[in-house]
Steps between C-alpha positions, in 0.01 A plus 500: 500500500739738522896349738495703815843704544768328668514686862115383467558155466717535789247623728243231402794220530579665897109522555459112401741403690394665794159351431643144535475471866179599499376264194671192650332560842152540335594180301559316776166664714320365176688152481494394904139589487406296209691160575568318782831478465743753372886443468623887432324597205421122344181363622532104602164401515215608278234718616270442739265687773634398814630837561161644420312314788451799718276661271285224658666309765523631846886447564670516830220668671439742244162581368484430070651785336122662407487612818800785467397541172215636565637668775750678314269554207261688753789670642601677187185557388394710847792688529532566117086618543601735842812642313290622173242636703650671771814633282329649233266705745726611698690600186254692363439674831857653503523559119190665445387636834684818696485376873677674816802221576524381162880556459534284909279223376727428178808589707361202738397246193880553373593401906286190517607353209867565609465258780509106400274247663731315680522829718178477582421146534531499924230817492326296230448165686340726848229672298432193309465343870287776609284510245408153469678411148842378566518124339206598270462553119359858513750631777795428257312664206435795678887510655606452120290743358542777707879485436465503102249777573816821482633374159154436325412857629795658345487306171122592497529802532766573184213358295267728613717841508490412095151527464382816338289707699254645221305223498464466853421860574204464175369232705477684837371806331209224383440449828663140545664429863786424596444124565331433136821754350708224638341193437371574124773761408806446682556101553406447139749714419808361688444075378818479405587640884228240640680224266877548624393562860273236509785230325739641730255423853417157375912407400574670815255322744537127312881526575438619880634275737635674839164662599328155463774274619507753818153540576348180365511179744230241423496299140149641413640840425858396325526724161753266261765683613497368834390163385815461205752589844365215706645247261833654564515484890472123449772211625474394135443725240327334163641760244262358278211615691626828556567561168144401432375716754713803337382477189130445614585822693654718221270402205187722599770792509659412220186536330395817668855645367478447170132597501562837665844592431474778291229649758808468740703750289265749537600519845814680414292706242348674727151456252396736175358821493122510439 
């Protein structure tokens, strides 16, 4: 294997060091979770499971950690489901389809997504209130989808502006509608699109943790990312329990990332010509 040149080697010596920070804090996440007892970096005690308890222990009023679990898991799912669907129709709608305030409505997706959701959240929490869903599951997914809704519409819609349109007008000639066009032409057509945004909506929504620490009260509902911040408002805080909690948090992500992460980079492709 060929040396690499010198100002090379320099780069990779500045980006590992860098990277040290980050290492020994993972280290450590990995360490405190795994013993009982952690002095810096050296564990004192051998491994054990004590940390691990709340996987099936109910601890300081908490319910086991299944519960957010499957909270969260349903969480990203939904919103991940409402994001594919409703962003790639509405991208095909303004790609394909000539419609009088076509120019407005992408000059008002640009505005929504310009506004975060901590603006919002007062305006949020009243129609959650009026409607019935504020401290519920669904009312958070629907809050949470609705905002990714603007970006998934625009990145939708570069896949689909590099779609050729010979085959599509063949098929319309042939007599197929619109709706089958876009289910058995068009989506097939755009999977890598699908892929990234769907990777993206599910990363997104597992991290999310203002919309449900704001609008989520009772345990029932808790997502993990509610659930890892109650062991930090404590008198005492067990490190080693938190760290357990963190990594039992990350690793479904983790997994997702390496899984997915070359859909992701499609993203800033903008998709392939068909």
């Amino acid at each position: 294997m060929p040396l690499l040149p010198p100002r090379w080697r320099l780069v990779l010596l500045l980006l590992l060091l860098l990277s040290l920070p980050i290492a020994a804090g993972l280290a450590w996440l990995l360490l405190t979770g795994a013993f009982d007892r952690v002095h810096g970096l050296l564990p004192v005690k051998p491994p054990d499971l004590r940390n691990w308890r709340f996987l099936w222990e109910a601890i300081g009023g908490r319910p086991p950690a299944i519960v957010p679990l499957v909270n969260s898991l349903i969480f990203a799912s939904v919103v991940a489901a409402v994001e594919l669907v409703v962003c790639s129709m509405a991208a095909y709608a303004i790609s394909r389809m000539s419609f009088p305030g076509r120019r407005i409505y992408l000059g008002l997706v640009l505005v929504l997504h310009a506004f975060p959701a901590v603006s919002l959240i007062i305006a949020i929490f009243y129609i959650l209130r009026l409607l019935g869903l504020f401290d519920t599951l669904a009312g958070v997914i629907l809050v949470k989808a609705s905002l990714e809704l603007p970006l998934g519409i625009w990145l939708m819609k570069g896949f689909f502006d590099n779609l050729s349109w010979d085959m599509e007008m063949a098929a319309l000639v042939d007599g197929m509608s619109r709706y089958r066009l876009f289910w058995k032409i068009a989506m097939p057509l755009v999977r890598p699109g699908l892929l990234a945004l769907g990777t993206f909506a599910l990363l997104s929504a597992w991290g999310e943790f203002i919309l449900p620490f704001t609008l989520i009260v009772s345990g029932r509902s808790w997502t993990m990312a509610i659930y890892l911040q109650t062991f930090l408002g404590e008198a005492f805080t067990d490190f080693g329990m938190i760290a357990a909690v963190g990594l039992f948090y990350a690793m479904p992500v983790v997994a997702l990332f390496l899984l997915g992460q070359r859909y992701l980079l499609n993203i800033y492709g903008g998709g392939v010509k068909g």
